[in-house]
mmCIF file of the N, C-alpha and C atoms, coordinates in Angstrom:
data_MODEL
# 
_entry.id   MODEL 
# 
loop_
_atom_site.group_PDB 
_atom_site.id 
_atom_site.type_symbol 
_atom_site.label_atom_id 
_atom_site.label_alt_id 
_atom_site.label_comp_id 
_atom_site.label_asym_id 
_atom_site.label_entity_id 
_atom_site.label_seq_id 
_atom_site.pdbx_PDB_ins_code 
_atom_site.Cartn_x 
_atom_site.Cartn_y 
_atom_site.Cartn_z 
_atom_site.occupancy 
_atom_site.B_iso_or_equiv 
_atom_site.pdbx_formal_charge 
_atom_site.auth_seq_id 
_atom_site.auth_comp_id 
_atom_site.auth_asym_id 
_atom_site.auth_atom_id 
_atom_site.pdbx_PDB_model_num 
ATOM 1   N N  . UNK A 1 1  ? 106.009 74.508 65.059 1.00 0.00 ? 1  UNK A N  1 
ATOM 2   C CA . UNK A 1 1  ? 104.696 74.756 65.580 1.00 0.00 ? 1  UNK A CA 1 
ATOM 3   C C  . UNK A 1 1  ? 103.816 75.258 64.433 1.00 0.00 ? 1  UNK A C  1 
ATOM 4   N N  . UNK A 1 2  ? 102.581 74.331 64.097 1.00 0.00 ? 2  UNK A N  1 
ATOM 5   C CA . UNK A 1 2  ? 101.793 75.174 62.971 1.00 0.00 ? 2  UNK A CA 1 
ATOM 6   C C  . UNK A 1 2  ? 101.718 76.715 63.528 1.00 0.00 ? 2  UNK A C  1 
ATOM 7   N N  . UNK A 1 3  ? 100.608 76.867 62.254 1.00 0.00 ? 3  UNK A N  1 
ATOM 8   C CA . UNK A 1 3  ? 100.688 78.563 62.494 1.00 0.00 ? 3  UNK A CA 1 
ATOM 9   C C  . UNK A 1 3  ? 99.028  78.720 61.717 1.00 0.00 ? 3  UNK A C  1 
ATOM 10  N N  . UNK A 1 4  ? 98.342  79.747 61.553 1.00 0.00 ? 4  UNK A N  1 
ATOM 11  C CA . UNK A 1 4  ? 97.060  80.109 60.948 1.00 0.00 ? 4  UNK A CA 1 
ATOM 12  C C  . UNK A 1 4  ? 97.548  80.896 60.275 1.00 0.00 ? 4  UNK A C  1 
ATOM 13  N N  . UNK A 1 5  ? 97.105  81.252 59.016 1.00 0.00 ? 5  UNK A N  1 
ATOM 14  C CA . UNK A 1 5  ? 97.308  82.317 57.857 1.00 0.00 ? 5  UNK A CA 1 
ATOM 15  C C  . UNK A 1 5  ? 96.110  82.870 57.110 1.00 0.00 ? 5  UNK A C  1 
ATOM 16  N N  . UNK A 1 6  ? 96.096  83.935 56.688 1.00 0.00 ? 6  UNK A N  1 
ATOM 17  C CA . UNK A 1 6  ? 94.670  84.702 56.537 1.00 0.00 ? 6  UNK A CA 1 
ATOM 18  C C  . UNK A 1 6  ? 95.079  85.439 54.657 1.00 0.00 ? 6  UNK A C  1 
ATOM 19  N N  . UNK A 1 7  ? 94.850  84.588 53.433 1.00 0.00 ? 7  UNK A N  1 
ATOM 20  C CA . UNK A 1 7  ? 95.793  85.401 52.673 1.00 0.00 ? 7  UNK A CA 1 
ATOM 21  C C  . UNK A 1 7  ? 94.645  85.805 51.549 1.00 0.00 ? 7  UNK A C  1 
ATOM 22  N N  . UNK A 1 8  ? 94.610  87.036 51.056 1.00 0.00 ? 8  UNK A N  1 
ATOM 23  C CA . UNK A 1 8  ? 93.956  87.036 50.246 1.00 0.00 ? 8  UNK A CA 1 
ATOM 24  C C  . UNK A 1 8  ? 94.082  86.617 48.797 1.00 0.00 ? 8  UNK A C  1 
ATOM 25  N N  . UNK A 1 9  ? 93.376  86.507 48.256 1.00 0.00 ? 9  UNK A N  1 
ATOM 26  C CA . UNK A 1 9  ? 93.462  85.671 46.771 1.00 0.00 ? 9  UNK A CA 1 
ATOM 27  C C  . UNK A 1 9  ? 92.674  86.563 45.768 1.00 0.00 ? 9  UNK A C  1 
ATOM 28  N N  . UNK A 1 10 ? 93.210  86.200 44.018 1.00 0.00 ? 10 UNK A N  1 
ATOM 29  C CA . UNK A 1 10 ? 91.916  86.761 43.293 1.00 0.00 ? 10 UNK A CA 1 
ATOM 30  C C  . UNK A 1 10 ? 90.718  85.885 43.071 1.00 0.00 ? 10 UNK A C  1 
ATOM 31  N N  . UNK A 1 11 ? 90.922  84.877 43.560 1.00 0.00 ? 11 UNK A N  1 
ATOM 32  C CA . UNK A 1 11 ? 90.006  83.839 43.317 1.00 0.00 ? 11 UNK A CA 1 
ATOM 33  C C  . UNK A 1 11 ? 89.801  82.821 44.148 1.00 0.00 ? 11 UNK A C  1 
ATOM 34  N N  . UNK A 1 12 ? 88.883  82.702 45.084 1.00 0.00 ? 12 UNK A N  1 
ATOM 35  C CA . UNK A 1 12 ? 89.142  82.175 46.152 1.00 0.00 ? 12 UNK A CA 1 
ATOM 36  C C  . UNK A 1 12 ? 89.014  80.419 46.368 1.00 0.00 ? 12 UNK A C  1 
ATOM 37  N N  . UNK A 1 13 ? 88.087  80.204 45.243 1.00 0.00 ? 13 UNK A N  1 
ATOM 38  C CA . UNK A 1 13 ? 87.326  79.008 44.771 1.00 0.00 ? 13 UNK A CA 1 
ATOM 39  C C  . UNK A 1 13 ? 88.842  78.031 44.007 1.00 0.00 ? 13 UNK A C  1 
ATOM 40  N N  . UNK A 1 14 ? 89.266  78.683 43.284 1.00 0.00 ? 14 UNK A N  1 
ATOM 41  C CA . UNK A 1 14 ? 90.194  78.105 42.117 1.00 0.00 ? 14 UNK A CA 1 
ATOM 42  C C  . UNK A 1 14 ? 91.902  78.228 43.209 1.00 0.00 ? 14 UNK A C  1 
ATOM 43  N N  . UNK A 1 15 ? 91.756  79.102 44.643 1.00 0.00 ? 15 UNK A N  1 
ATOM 44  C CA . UNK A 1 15 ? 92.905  78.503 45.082 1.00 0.00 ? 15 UNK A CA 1 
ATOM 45  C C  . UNK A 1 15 ? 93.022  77.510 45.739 1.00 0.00 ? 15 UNK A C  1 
ATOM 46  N N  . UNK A 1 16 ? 91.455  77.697 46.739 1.00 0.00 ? 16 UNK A N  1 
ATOM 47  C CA . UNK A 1 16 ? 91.109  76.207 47.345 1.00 0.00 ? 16 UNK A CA 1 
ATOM 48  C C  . UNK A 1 16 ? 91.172  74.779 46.135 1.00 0.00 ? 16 UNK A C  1 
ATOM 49  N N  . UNK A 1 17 ? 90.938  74.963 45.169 1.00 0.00 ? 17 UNK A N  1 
ATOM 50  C CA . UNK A 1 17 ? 91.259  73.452 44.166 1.00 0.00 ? 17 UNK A CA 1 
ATOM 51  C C  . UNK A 1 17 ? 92.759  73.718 44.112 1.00 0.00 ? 17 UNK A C  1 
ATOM 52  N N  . UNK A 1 18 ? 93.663  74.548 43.884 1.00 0.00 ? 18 UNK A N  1 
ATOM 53  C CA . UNK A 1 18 ? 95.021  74.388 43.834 1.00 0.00 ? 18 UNK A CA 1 
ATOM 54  C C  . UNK A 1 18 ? 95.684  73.488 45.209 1.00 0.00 ? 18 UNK A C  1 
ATOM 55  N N  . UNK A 1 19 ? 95.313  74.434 46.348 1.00 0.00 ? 19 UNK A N  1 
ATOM 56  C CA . UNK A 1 19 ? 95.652  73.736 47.256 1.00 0.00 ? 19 UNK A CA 1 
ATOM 57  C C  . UNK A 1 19 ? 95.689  72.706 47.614 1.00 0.00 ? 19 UNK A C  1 
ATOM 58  N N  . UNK A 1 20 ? 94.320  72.300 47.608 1.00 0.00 ? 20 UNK A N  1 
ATOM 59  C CA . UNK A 1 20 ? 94.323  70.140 47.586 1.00 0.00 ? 20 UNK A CA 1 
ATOM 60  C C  . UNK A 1 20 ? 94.694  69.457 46.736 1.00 0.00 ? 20 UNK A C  1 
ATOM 61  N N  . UNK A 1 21 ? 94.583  70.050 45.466 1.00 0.00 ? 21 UNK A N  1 
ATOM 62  C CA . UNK A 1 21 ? 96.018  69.603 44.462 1.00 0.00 ? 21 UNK A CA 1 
ATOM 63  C C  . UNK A 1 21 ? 97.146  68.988 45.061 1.00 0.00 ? 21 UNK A C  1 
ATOM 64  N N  . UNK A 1 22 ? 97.786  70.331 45.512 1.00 0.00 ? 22 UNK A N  1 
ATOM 65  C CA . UNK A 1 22 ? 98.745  70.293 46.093 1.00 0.00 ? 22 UNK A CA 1 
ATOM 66  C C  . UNK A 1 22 ? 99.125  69.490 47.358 1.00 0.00 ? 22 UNK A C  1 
ATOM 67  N N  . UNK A 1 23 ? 98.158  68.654 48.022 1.00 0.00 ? 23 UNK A N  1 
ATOM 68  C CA . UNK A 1 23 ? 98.102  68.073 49.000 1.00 0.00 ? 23 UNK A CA 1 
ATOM 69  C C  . UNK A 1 23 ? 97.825  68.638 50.499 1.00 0.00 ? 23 UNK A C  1 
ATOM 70  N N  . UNK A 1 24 ? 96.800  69.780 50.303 1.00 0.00 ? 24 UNK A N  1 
ATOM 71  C CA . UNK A 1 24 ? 96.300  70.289 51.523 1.00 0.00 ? 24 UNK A CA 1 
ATOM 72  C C  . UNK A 1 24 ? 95.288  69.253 51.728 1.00 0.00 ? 24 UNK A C  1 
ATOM 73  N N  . UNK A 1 25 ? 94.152  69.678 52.925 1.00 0.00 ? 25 UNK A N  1 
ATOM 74  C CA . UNK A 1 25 ? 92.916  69.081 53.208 1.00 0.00 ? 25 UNK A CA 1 
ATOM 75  C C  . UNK A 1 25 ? 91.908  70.384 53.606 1.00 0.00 ? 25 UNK A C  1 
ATOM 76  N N  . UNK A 1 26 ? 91.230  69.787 52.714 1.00 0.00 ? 26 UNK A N  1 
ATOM 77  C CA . UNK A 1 26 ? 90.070  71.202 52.873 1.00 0.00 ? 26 UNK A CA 1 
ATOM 78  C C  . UNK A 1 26 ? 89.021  70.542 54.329 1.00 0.00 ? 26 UNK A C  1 
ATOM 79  N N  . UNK A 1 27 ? 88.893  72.300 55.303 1.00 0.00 ? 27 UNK A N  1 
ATOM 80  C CA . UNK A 1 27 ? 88.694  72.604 56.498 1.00 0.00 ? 27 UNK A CA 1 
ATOM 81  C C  . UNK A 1 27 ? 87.225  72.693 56.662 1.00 0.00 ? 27 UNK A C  1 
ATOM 82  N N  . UNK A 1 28 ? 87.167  73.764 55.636 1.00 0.00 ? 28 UNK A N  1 
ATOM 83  C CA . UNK A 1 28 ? 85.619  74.742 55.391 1.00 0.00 ? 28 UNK A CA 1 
ATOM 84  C C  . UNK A 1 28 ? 85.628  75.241 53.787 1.00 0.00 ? 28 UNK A C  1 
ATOM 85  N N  . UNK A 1 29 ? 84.629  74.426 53.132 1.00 0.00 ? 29 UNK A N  1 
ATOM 86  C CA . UNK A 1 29 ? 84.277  74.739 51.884 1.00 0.00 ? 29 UNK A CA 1 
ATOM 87  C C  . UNK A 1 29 ? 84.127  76.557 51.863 1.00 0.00 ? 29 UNK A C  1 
ATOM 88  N N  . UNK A 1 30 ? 84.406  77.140 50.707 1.00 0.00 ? 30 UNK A N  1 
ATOM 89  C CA . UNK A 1 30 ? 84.628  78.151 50.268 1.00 0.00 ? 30 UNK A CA 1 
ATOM 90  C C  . UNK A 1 30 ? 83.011  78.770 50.195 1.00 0.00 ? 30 UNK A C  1 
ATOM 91  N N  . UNK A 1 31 ? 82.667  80.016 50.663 1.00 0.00 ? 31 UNK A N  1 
ATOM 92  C CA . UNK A 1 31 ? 81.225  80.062 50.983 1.00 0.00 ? 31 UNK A CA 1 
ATOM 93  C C  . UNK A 1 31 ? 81.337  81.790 51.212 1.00 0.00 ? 31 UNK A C  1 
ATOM 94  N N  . UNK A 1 32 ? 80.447  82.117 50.834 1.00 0.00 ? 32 UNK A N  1 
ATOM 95  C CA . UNK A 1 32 ? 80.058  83.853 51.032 1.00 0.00 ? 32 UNK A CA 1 
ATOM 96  C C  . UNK A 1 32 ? 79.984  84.226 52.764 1.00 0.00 ? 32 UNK A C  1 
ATOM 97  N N  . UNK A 1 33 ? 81.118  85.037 53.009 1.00 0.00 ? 33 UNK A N  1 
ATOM 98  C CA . UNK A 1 33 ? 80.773  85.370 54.633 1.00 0.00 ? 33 UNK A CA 1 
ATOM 99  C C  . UNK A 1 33 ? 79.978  86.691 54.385 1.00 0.00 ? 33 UNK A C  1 
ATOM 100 N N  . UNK A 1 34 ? 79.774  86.654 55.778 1.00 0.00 ? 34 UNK A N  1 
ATOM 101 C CA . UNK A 1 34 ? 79.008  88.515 55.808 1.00 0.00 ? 34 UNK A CA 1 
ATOM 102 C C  . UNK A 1 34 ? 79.587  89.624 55.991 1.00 0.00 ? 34 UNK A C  1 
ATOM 103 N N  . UNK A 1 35 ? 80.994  89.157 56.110 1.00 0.00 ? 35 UNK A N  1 
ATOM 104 C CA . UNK A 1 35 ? 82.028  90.532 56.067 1.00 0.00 ? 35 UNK A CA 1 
ATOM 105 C C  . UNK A 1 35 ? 82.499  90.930 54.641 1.00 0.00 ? 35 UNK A C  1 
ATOM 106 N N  . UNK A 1 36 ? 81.581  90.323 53.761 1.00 0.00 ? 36 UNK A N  1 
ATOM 107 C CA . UNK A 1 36 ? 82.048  90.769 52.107 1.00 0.00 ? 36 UNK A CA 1 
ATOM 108 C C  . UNK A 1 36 ? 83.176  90.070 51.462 1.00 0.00 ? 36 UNK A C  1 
ATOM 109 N N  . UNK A 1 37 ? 83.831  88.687 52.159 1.00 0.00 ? 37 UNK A N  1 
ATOM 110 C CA . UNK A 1 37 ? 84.509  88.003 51.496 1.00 0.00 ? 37 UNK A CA 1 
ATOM 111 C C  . UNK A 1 37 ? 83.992  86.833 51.422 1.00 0.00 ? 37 UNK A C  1 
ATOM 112 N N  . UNK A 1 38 ? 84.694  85.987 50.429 1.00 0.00 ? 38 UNK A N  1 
ATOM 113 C CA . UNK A 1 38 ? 84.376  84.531 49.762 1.00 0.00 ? 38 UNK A CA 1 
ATOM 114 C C  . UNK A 1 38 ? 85.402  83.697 50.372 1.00 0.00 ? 38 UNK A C  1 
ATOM 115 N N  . UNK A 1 39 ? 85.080  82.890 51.136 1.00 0.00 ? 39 UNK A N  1 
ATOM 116 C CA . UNK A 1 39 ? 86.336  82.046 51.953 1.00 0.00 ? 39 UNK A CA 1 
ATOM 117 C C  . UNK A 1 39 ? 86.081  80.840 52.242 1.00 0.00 ? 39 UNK A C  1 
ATOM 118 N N  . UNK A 1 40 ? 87.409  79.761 52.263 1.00 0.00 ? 40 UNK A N  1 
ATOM 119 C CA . UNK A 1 40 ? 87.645  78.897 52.490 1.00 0.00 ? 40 UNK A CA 1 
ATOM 120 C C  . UNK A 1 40 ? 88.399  78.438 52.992 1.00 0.00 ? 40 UNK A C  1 
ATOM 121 N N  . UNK A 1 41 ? 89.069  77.215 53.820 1.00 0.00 ? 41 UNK A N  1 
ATOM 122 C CA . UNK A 1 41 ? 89.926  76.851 54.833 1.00 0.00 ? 41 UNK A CA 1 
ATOM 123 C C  . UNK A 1 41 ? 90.720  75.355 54.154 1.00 0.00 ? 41 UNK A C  1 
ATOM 124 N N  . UNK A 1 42 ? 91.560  75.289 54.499 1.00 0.00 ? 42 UNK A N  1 
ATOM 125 C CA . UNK A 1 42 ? 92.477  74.643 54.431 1.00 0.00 ? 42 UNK A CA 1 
ATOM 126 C C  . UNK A 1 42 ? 93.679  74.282 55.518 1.00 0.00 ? 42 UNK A C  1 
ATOM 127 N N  . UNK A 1 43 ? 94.096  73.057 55.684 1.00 0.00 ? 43 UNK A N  1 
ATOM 128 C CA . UNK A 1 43 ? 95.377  72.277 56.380 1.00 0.00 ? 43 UNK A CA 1 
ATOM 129 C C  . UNK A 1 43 ? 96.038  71.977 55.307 1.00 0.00 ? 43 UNK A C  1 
ATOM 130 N N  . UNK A 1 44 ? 97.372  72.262 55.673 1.00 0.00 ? 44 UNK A N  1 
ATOM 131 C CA . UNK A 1 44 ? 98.483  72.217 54.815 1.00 0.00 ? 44 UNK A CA 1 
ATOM 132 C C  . UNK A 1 44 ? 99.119  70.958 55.173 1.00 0.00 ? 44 UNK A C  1 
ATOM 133 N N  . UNK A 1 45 ? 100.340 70.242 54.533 1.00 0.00 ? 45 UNK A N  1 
ATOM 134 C CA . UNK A 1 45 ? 100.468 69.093 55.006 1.00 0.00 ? 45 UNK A CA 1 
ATOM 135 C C  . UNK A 1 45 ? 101.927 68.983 56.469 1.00 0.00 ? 45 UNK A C  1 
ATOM 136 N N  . UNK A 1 46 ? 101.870 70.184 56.510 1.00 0.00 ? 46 UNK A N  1 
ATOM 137 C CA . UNK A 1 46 ? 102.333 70.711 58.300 1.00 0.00 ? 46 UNK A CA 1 
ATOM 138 C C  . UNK A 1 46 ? 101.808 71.034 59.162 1.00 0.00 ? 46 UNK A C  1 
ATOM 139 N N  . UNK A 1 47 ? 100.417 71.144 59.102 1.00 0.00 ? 47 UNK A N  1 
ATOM 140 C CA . UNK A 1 47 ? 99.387  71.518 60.215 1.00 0.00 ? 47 UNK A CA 1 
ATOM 141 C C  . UNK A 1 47 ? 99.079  72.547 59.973 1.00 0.00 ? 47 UNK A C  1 
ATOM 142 N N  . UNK A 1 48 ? 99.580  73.730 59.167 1.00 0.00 ? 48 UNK A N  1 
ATOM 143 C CA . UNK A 1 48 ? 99.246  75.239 59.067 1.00 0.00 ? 48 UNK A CA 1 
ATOM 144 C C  . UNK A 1 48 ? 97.702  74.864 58.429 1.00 0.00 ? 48 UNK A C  1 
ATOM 145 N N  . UNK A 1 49 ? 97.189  76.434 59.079 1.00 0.00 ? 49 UNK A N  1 
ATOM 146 C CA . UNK A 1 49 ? 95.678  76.558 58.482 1.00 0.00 ? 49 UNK A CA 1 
ATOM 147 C C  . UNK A 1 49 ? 95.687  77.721 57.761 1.00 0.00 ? 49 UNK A C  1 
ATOM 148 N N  . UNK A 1 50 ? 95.121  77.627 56.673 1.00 0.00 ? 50 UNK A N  1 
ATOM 149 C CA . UNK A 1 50 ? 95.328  78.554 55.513 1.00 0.00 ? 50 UNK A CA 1 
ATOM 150 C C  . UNK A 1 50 ? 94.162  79.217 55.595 1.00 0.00 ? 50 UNK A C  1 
ATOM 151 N N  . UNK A 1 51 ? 93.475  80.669 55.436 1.00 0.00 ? 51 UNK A N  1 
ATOM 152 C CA . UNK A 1 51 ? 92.080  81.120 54.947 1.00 0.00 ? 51 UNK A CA 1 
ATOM 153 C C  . UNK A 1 51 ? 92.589  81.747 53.786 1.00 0.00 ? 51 UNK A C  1 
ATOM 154 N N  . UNK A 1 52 ? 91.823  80.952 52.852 1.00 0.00 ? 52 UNK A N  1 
ATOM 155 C CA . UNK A 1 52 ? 91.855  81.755 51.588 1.00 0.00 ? 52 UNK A CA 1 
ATOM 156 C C  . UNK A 1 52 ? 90.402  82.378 51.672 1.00 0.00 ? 52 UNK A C  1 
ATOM 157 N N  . UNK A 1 53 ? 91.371  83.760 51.113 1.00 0.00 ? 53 UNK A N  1 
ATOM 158 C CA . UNK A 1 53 ? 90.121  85.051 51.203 1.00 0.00 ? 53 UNK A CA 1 
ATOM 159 C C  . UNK A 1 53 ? 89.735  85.980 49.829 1.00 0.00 ? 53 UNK A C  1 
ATOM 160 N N  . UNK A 1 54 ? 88.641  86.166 49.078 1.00 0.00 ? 54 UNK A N  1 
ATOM 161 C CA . UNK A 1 54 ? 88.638  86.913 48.053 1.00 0.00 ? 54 UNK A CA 1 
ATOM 162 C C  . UNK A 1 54 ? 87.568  87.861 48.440 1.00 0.00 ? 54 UNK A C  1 
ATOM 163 N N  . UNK A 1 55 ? 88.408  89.287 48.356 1.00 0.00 ? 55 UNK A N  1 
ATOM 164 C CA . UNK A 1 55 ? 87.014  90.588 48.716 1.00 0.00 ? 55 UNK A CA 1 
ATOM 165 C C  . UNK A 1 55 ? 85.794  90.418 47.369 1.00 0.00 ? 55 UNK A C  1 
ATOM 166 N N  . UNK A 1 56 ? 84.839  90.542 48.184 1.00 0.00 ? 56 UNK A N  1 
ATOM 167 C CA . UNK A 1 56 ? 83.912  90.678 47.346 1.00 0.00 ? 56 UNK A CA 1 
ATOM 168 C C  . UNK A 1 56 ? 83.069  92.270 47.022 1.00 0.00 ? 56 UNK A C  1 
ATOM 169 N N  . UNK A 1 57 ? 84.017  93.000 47.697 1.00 0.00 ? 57 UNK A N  1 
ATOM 170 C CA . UNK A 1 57 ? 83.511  94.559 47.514 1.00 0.00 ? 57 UNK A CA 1 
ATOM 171 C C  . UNK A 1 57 ? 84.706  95.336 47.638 1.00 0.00 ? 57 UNK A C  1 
ATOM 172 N N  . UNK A 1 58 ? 84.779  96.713 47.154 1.00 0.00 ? 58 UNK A N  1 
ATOM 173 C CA . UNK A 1 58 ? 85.718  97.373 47.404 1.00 0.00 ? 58 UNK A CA 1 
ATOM 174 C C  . UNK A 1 58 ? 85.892  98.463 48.474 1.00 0.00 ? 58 UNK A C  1 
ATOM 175 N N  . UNK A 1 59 ? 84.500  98.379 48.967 1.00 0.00 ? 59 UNK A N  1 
ATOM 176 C CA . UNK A 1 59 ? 83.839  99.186 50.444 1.00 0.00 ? 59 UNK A CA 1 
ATOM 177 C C  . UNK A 1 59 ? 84.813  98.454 51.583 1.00 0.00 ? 59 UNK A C  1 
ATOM 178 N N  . UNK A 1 60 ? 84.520  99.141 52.740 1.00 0.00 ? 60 UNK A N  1 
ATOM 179 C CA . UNK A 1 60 ? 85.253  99.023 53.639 1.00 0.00 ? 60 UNK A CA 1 
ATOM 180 C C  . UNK A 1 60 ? 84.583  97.438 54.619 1.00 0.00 ? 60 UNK A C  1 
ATOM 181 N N  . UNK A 1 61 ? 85.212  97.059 55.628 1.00 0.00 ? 61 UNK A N  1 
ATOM 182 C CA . UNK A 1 61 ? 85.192  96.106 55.876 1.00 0.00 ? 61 UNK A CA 1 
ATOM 183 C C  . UNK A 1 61 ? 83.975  95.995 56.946 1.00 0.00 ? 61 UNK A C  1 
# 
């Protein structure tokens, strides 16, 4: 059964290019949210959905 995953990264931009490298499919281009992270989405080639996440502050959430 896929699954969703929420992982943080140091770089959120350069894991989303690893990933489709790797043979993911990008979900949701990598984009400034308003909760202070930089994120992007990904399908893995099992159905899992990946959020790659990079904080963009060290303040609270």
């Amino acid at each position: 059964m896929p699954a969703s995953y929420y992982l943080y990264v140091e770089n959120a931009d350069e894991a989303m290019v690893k990933a489709i490298a790797a043979g993911s499919v990008k979900i949701m281009d990598v984009a400034n949210m308003p909760y202070n992270d930089r994120q992007g989405g990904i399908r893995d080639q099992f159905g899992n959905l990946w959020w790659l996440s990079e904080r963009l502050t060290d303040g609270p959430y």
